[in-house]
C-alpha positions, -999 to +999 in steps of 0.1 A: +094-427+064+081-412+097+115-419+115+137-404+084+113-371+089+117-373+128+156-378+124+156-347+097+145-326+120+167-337+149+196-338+129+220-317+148+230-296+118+196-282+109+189-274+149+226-252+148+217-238+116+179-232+130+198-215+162+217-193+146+192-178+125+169-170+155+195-157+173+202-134+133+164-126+133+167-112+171+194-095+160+175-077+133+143-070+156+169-055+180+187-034+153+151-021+141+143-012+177+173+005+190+175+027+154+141+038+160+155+058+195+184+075+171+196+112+188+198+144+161+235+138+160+233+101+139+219+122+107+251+139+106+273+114+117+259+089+089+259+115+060+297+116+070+304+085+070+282+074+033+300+108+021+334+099+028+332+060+016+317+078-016+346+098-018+373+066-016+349+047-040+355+075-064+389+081-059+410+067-087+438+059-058+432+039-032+454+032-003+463-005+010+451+005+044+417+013+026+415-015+011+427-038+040+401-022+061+373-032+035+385-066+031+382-069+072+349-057+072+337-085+039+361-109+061+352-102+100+322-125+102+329-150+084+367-154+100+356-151+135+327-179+128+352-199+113+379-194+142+349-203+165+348-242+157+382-245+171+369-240+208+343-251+231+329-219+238+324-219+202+291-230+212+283-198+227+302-173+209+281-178+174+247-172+184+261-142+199+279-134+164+247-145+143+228-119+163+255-088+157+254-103+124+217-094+121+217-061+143+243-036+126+224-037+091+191-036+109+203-005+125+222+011+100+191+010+076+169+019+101+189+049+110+187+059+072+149+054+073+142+074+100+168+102+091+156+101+052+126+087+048+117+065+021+152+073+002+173+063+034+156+026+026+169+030-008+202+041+006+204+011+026+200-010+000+221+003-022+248+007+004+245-024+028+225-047+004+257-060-018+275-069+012+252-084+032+242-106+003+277-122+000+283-116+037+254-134+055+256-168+035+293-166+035+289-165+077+262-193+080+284-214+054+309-212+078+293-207+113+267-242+110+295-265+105+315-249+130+288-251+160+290-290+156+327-287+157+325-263+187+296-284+203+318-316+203+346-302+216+325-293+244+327-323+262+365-331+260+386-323+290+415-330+275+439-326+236+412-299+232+439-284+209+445-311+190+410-325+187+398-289+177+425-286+147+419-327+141+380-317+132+393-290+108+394-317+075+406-311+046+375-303+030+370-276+059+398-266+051+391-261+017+358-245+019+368-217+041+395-208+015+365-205-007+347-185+012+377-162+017+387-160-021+347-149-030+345-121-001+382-110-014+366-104-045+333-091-036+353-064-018+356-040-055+315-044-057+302-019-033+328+010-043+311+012-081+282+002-065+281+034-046+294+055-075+267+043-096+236+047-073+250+075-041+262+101-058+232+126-061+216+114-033+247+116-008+253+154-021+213+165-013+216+145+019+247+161+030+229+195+024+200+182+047+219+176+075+243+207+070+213+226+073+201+205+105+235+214+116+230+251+107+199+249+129+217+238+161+246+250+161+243+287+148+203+297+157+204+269+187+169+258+180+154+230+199+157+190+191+121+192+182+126+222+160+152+209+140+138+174+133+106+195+123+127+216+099+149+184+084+113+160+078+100+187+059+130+196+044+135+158+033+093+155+019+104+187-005+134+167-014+112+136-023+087+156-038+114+174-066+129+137-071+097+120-076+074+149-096+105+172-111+133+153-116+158+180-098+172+186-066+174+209-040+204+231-052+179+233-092+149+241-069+134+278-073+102+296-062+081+280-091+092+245-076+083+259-039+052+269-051+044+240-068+051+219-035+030+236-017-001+239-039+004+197-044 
């Protein structure tokens, strides 16, 4: 019993599978880190981006190159993980993978939290959450078996081509399809997703950050100023979701007042 617990835990798979989600959880701590030194400009710049993808979701005609381009971004990960078994410096190339895999949600909801408070979170979730659900297990599906594949091949000097497609069964084969055919279909979530849940909160966010823009561009007040100006502007918004139910275009001076007397 002691040597099948031993040999468990020195089973080559689970030690791949452990390494690649340490090198994920780094990834995350990094994303966290870096989104917490975010400039003025990434408000903007992701209000324009959540506001446009709204805007395709929405639209009752979408182009193949828009919805090529969203099933590349469901398929990047996984695909490349995949493609990595087939080479020695496999070995290498997915930890490095598992930790991008980690980092651009980390940083894209961290830049949402610290641009929008609490609500940015919610955002983030609402946005990011879907895919990274099906995304994540989709990758590690793929990316465990194909570190064994990529550490074996590591030691063959020769017919690495041939020995890389040769550890490709049928049933790897097979399970990659799978994987394919479930992030293919995932692909339709987000857009209603987004529809569902962005809407209202894209539109008062876009105000925010016109406004920030209003700030520096037109009275060229300071970095300081403006971040001032756009956290409280985003605790009013908060305050007239949570207490009033409205937003900022239904706000008047009784709502104003009421903010400030709370």
């Amino acid at each position: 019993m002691k040597w099948n617990r031993a040999e468990r835990w020195t089973d080559p798979s689970r030690l791949h599978s452990l390494l690649l989600a340490v090198f994920f959880f780094l990834g995350i701590g990094a994303g966290v880190v870096c989104a917490g030194r975010i400039s003025g400009d990434v408000e903007r710049e992701l209000t324009t981006y959540l506001t446009d993808y709204l805007a395709l979701a929405q639209s009752q005609d979408l182009g193949i190159s828009v919805v090529c381009s969203l099933t590349l971004l469901y398929l990047q990960g996984p695909v490349l993980a995949f493609l990595c078994g087939v080479c020695s410096a496999g070995i290498l190339l997915l930890p490095l993978l598992a930790a991008a895999a980690g980092f651009f949600p980390a940083y894209a909801a961290g830049c949402l939290t610290a641009s929008f408070g609490g609500r940015g979170l919610l955002l983030a979730l609402a946005f990011f959450g879907f895919r990274c659900l099906v995304t994540v297990p989709c990758f590690f599906l793929l990316a465990a078996p194909a570190m064994g594949r990529a550490a074996a091949l590591r030691g063959l000097s020769r017919g690495r081509r041939c020995a890389a497609f040769s550890a490709c069964g049928r049933g790897c084969w097979l399970g990659f399809g799978i994987v394919c055919l479930i992030l293919a279909v995932a692909v339709s979530a987000p857009c209603a997703a987004g529809t569902i849940f962005l809407g209202r909160e894209l539109t008062e966010m876009d105000d925010i950050a016109r406004f920030g823009a209003y700030l520096s561009d037109e009275k060229h007040s300071s970095r300081n100023t403006v971040s001032s100006y756009l956290r409280d502007t985003t605790q009013f918004a908060e305050y007239l979701h949570n207490y009033c139910d409205i937003d900022l275009r239904e706000a008047d001076s009784a709502a104003v007042q009421d903010y400030m007397d709370w």
